[in-house]
N, C-alpha and C positions, 0 to 999 in steps of 0.2 A: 362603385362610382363615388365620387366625391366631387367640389367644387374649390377651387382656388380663391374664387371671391365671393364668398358664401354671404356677403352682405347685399351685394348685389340683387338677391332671393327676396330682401321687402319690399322692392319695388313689385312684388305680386301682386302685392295687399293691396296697390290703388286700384290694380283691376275689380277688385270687389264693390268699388260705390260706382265705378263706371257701369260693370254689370246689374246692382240694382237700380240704377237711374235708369237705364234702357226696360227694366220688368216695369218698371212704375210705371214710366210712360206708355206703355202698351195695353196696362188694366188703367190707367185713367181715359186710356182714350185722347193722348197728347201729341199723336200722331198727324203729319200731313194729312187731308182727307180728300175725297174728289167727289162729286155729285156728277151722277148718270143718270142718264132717259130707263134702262133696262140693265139690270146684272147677270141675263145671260148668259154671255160669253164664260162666267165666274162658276155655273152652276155646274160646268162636267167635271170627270175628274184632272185634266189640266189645269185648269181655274182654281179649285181646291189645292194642288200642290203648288203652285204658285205664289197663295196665300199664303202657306206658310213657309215656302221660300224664301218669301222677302225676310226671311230671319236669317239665312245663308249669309250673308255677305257679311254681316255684325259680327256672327261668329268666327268667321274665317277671319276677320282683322283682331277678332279678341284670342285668338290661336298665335297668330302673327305676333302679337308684341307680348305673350309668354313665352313664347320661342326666342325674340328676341333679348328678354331679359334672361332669360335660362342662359342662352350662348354669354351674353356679358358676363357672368356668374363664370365662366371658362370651368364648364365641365370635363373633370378626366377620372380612366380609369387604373389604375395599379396591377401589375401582376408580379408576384416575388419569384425572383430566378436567383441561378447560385452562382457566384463568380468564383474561377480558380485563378488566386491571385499566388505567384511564384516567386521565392527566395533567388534571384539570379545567380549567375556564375559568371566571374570573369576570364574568359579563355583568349589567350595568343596563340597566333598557328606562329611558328618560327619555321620557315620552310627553305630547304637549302635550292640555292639557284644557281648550283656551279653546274658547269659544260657535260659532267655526267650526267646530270639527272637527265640528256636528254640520249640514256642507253635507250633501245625501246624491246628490252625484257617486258615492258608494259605494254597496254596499246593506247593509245601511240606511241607513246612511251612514258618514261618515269613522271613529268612533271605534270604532262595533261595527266593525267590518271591522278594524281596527289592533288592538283587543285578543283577536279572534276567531281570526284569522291569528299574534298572539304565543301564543298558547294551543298551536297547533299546533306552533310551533317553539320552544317549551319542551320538549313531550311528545319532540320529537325527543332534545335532549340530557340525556339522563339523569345523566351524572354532571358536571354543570355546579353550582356556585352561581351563583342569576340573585337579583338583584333590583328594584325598580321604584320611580322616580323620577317623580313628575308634575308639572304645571306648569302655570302661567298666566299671572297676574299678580306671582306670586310660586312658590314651588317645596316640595314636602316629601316626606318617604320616606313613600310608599307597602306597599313592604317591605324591610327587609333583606335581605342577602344569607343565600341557605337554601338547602338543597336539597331541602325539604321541598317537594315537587311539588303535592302534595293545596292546603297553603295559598297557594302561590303562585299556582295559578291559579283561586284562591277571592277570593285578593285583584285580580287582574287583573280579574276579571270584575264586581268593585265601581266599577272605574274607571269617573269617569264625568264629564261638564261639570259646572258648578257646584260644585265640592268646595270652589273656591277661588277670592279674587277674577277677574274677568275679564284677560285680555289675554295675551300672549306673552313674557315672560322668560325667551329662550333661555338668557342667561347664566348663569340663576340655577338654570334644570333641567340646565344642563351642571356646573356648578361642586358644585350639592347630589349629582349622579350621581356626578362624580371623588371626593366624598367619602366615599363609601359603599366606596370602592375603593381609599384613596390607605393600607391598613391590609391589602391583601387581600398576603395570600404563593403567590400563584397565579403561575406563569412567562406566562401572558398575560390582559391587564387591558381589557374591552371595552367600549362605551358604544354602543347604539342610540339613536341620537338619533331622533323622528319628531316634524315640527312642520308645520304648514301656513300659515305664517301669517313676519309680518317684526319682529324684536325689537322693543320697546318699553316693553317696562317692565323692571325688577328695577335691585337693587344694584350688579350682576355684568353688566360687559360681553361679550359673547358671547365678543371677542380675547382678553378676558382671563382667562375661564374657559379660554380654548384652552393660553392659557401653564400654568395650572396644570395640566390634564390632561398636558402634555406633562413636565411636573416629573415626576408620580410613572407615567410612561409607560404612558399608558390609550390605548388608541386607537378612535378616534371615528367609528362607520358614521353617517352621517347621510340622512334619508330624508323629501323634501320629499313632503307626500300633497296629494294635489288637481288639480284642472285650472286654469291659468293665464287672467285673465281672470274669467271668469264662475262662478258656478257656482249649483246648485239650492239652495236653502237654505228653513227652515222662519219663515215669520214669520207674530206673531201680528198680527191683523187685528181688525174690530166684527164680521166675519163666521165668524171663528175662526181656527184657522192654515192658513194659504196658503202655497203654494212658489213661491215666489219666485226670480227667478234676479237674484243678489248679484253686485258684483266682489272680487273676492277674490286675493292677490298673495305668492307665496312667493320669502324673500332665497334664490334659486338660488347667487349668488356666497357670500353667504355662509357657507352649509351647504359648497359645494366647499371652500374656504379653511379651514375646521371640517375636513373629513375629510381633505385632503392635508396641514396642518403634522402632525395626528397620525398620519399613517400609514395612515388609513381610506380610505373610498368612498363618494362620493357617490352615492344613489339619487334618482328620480323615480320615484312611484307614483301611479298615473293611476286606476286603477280594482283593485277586490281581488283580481284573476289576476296584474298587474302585482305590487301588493304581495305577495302569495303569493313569485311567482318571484324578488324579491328576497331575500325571510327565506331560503329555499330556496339563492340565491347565496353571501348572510352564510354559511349552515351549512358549505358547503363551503369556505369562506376560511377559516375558524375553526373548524378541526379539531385534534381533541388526539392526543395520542401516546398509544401503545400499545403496551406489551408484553403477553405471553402467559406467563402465568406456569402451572406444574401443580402440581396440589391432590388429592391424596386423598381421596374418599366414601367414608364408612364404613358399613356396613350391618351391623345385630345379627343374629346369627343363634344366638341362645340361648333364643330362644321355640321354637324348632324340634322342639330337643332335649328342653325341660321337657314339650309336649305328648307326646311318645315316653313318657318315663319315665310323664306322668297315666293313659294309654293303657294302659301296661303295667300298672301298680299295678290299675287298672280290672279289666282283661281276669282276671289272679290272684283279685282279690275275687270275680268272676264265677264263675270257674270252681270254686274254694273252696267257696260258698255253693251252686249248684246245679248240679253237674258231676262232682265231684272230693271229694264231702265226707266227711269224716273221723267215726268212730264218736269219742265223749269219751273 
């Protein structure tokens, strides 16, 4: 325990000539006195502790105002804990939102499962700034980079097909992703890429978004979703929607060639165990540093003593009023 206002401690010192002025007065005999017919009443043993009761109440108010200077002094105690303070990472999810993703080889299908599975492996790294890049036929920020957790996965869970023309512009969801990054002062710069589908639209060729990530040195996990071939898919019909089984074709070569110039890893996700165990693999390749640093908690402990002193003051009035009461 220690004090914050350890000066506030010599205001004890007056209590010491208050306490001997009160010993003086009682061997001199400087006391109020009363003259009686008979002492009596004084001779059992009630009378006897009553006598020297009348010292109770002095004491209780010289308790009282050490307690209250004690609490002014603002007693507190310390105890050392270890903080794990983390090197962050900047990650973009770039996530495709063209008309396939809503095959449902998944359940429910491609894109609930890609943002339901990013949900959990945001909650995983807490002290990350993420943010979300989507794409189609063309590309835009979804979110900034934040680490506000609450909007981030408030925003993720808005993703959705149709936001934006149809079709697959890897280039342009990799190039808008590095951009969101190509400012970030973070020592590692990440890009989730997730597409299901083979370039064909945008500005931005897929090589050439490669070359820029690799300028301001992002590196690019890429993660083909889907099954190869065929896959279940929802079409509308005169009889309403029907599933259908579509072919459907993901640039494998290309996605590898995307993840080995930058330094990343090529995924395939088959179904949402599959993707799961992949976000789960990312987490562990893209781990941050850590030290352990220790930190001081402080705890007040000057209510303790104020309630002492309330107690005291209380108990004297108590005893004063019907105990101990004094003739006028």
């Amino acid at each position: 325990m220690f004090f914050e206002y350890p000066k506030f401690l010599y205001l004890l010192f007056l209590l010491i000539p208050i306490l001997a002025l009160y010993i003086w007065r009682e061997i001199r005999g400087q006391s109020p006195s009363l003259h009686v017919s008979s002492i009596s009443p004084w001779r059992g043993p009630g009378g006897a502790i009553k006598i020297y009761a009348r010292h109770l109440p002095y004491i209780l108010r010289f308790i009282a105002f050490a307690a209250i200077i004690i609490s002014i002094a603002r007693p507190r105690s310390s105890q050392d804990f270890e903080k794990v303070s983390t090197e962050g990472i900047d990650i973009v999810f770039a996530i495709d939102v063209s008309t396939s993703m809503l095959a449902r080889d998944f359940n429910p299908d491609r894109i609930s499962a890609a943002k339901d599975i990013a949900i959990e492996f945001i909650a995983q790294r807490p002290s990350d700034r993420m943010g979300i890049v989507v794409f189609a036929g063309e590309s835009f920020t979804q979110c900034p980079l934040t680490t506000d957790r609450a909007t981030l996965i408030n925003l993720m869970k808005e993703v959705e097909t149709g936001l934006i023309e149809d079709g697959t512009a890897i280039g342009n969801g990799l190039a808008t992703a590095t951009a969101r990054l190509k400012d970030s002062q973070a020592k590692s710069r990440v890009i989730i890429l997730l597409t299901d589908g083979v370039n064909n639209r945008g500005e931005i060729s897929p090589l050439m978004a490669v070359e820029i990530a690799k300028t301001y040195g992002v590196r690019v996990y890429t993660i083909g979703v889907g099954a190869m071939g065929v896959a279940p898919y929802p079409v509308m019909t005169p009889f309403g929607v029907q599933i259908q089984q579509v072919k459907v074709e993901i640039d494998e070569p290309l996605l590898r060639q995307i993840a080995q110039e930058t330094g990343g890893k090529y995924f395939r996700a088959t179904d949402n165990t599959k993707m799961l165990e992949i976000y789960s693999e990312i987490n562990k390749m893209e781990t941050s540093r850590t030290t352990v640093d220790s930190f001081p908690i402080y705890k007040e402990l000057f209510m303790k003593y104020a309630i002492i002193a309330l107690i005291a003051l209380a108990m004297e009035l108590f005893l004063r009023i019907f105990i101990l009461r004094r003739i006028p």
